[in-house]
C-alpha positions as CSV (number, residue, x, y, z in Angstrom):
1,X,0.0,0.0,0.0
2,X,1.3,3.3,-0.8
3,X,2.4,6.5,1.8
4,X,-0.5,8.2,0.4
5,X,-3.2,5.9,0.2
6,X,-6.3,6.6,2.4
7,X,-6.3,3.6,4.2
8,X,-2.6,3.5,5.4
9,X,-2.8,4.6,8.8
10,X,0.0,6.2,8.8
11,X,0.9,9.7,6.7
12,X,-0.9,11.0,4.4
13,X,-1.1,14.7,1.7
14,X,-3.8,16.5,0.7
15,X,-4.3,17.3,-2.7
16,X,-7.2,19.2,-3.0
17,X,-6.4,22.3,-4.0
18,X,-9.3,24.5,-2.4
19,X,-8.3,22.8,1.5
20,X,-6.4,25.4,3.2
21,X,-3.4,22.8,4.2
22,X,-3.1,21.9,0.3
23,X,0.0,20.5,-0.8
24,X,1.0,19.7,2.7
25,X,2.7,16.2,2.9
26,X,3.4,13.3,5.5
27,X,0.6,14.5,7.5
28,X,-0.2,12.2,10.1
29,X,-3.3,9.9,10.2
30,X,-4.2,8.8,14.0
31,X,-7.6,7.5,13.1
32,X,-10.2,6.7,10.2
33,X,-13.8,7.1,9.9
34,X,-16.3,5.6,8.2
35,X,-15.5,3.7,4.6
36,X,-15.8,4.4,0.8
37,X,-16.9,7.7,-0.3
38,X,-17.9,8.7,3.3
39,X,-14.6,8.3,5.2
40,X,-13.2,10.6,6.7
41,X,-9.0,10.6,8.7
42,X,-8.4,12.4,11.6
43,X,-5.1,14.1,10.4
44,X,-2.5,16.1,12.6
45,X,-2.0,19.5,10.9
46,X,0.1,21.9,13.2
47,X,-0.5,21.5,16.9
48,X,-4.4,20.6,16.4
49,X,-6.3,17.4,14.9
50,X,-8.9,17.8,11.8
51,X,-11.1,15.3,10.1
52,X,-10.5,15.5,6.5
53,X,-12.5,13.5,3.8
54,X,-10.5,10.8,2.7
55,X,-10.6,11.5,-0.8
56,X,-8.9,14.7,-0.4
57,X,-5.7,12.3,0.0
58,X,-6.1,10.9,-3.1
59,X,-4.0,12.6,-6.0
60,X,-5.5,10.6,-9.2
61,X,-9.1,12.0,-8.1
62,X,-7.9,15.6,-7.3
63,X,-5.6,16.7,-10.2
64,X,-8.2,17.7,-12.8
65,X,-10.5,19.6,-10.2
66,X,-10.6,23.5,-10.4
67,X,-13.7,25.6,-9.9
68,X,-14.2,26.6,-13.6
69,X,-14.6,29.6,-15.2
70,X,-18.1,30.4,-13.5
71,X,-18.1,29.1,-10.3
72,X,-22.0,28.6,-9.0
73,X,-23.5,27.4,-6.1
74,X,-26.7,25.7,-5.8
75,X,-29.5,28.2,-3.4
76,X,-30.0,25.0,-1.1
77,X,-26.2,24.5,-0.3
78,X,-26.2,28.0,0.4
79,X,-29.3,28.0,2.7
80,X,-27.6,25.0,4.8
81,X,-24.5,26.9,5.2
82,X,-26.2,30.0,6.2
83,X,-28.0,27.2,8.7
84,X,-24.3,26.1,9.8
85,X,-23.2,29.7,10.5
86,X,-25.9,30.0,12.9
87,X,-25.3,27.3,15.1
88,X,-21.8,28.2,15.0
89,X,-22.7,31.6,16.3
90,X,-21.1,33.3,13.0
């Protein structure tokens, strides 16, 4: 299994280009959540733990994403944001 596979437990890098610590390598993994699409690896970045979708680790499905030329947002996605914000106190 490779360094940066999602399920190695150990390090991982995040290639998603839009997650703040993109590009950052041999992150380490301390746990994993969940399976398939929905998994999710607790991931020591700095001094604090984060949960970060496993498939931001993955390079093959990440190097061909961008936002486009005419980034949109569906109204709904922007309502449960909006939603998120509030409970957050924001």
């Amino acid at each position: 299994m490779s360094q940066n596979d999602a399920r190695y437990p150990g390090k991982v890098a995040i290639y998603y280009p839009l997650h703040p610590s993109y590009g950052q390598r041999d992150l380490q993994v301390s746990r994993r959540f969940g399976c398939g699409r929905v998994a999710q690896l607790e991931v020591q970045i700095g001094a604090r733990c984060q949960l970060v979708p496993a498939w931001m680790t993955d390079p093959e499905r990440c190097q061909h994403m961008s936002l486009g030329t005419e980034p949109r947002c569906s109204l709904p996605a922007l309502w449960e944001l909006l939603a998120l914000l509030r409970v957050c106190g924001l």
